[in-house]
C-alpha positions in Angstrom: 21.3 -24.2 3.7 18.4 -25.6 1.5 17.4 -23.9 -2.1 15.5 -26.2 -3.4 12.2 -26.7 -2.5 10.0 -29.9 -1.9 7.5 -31.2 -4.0 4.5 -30.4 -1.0 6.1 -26.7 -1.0 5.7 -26.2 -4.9 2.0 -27.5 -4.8 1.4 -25.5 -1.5 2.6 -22.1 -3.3 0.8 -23.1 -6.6 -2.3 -23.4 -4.6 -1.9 -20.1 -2.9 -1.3 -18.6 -6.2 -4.7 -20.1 -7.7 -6.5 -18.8 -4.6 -5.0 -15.4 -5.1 -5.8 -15.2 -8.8 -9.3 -16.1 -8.1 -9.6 -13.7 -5.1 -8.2 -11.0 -7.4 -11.0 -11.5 -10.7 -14.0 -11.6 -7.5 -12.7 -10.2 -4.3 -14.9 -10.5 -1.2 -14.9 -7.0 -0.5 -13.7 -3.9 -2.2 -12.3 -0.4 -1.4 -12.5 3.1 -2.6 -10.1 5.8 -1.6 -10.0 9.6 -1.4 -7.8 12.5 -0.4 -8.7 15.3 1.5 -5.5 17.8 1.0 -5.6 21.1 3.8 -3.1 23.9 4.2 -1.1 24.5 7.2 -3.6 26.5 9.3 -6.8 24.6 8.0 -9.0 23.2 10.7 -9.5 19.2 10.1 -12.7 18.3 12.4 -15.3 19.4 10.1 -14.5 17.6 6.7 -13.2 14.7 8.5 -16.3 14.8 10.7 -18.3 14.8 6.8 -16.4 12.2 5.7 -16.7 10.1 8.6 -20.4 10.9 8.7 -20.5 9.1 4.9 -18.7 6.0 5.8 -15.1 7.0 5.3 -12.5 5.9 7.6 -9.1 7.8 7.8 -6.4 5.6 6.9 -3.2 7.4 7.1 -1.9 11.4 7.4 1.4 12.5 5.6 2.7 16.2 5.3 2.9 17.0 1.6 4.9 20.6 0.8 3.5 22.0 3.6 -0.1 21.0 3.6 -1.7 17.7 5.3 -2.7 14.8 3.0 -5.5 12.8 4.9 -5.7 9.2 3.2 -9.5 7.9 4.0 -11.1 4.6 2.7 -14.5 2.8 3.0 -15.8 -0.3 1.9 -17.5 -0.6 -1.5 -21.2 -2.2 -0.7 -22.1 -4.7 -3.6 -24.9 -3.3 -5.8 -27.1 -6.2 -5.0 -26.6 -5.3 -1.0 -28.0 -2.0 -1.6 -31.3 -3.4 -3.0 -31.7 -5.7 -0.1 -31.4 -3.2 2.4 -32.8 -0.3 0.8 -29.4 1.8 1.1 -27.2 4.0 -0.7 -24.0 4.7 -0.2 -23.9 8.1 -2.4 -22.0 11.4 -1.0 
């Protein structure tokens, strides 16, 4: 059984680390989030149909105290992009 590690594995994870730390101060792309919370006998199509319809992509559904708990995310365009293409990404 091996603990210690080599020389090439200590500059291969101090690498990755640099690569992450830099990725983390200017990440390629970026995420917002939101919840949309609904009781027991709420319908779901039509606000996830509205969110969908604004970019927002459902990410995961968990039953909270009895209600649903829709998770959605979309991709945060760069301001720069918007200018470029003329769009907005406002709700």
């Amino acid at each position: 059984m091996r603990f210690l590690k080599s020389e090439l594995e200590r500059e291969q994870l101090a690498q990755s680390e640099e690569q992450r730390a830099r990725r983390d101060l200017d990440p390629e792309r970026r995420w917002e989030y939101t919840v949309l919370r609904l009781g027991p006998k709420a319908r779901a199509e039509g606000p996830l149909n509205e969110l969908g319809a604004k970019g927002w992509q459902l990410v995961q559904v968990i039953e909270v105290d009895g209600h649903l708990a829709f998770y959605l995310e979309r991709e945060l365009v760069p301001a720069d992009a918007d200018t470029l293409t003329g769009s907005s990404q406002g709700d």
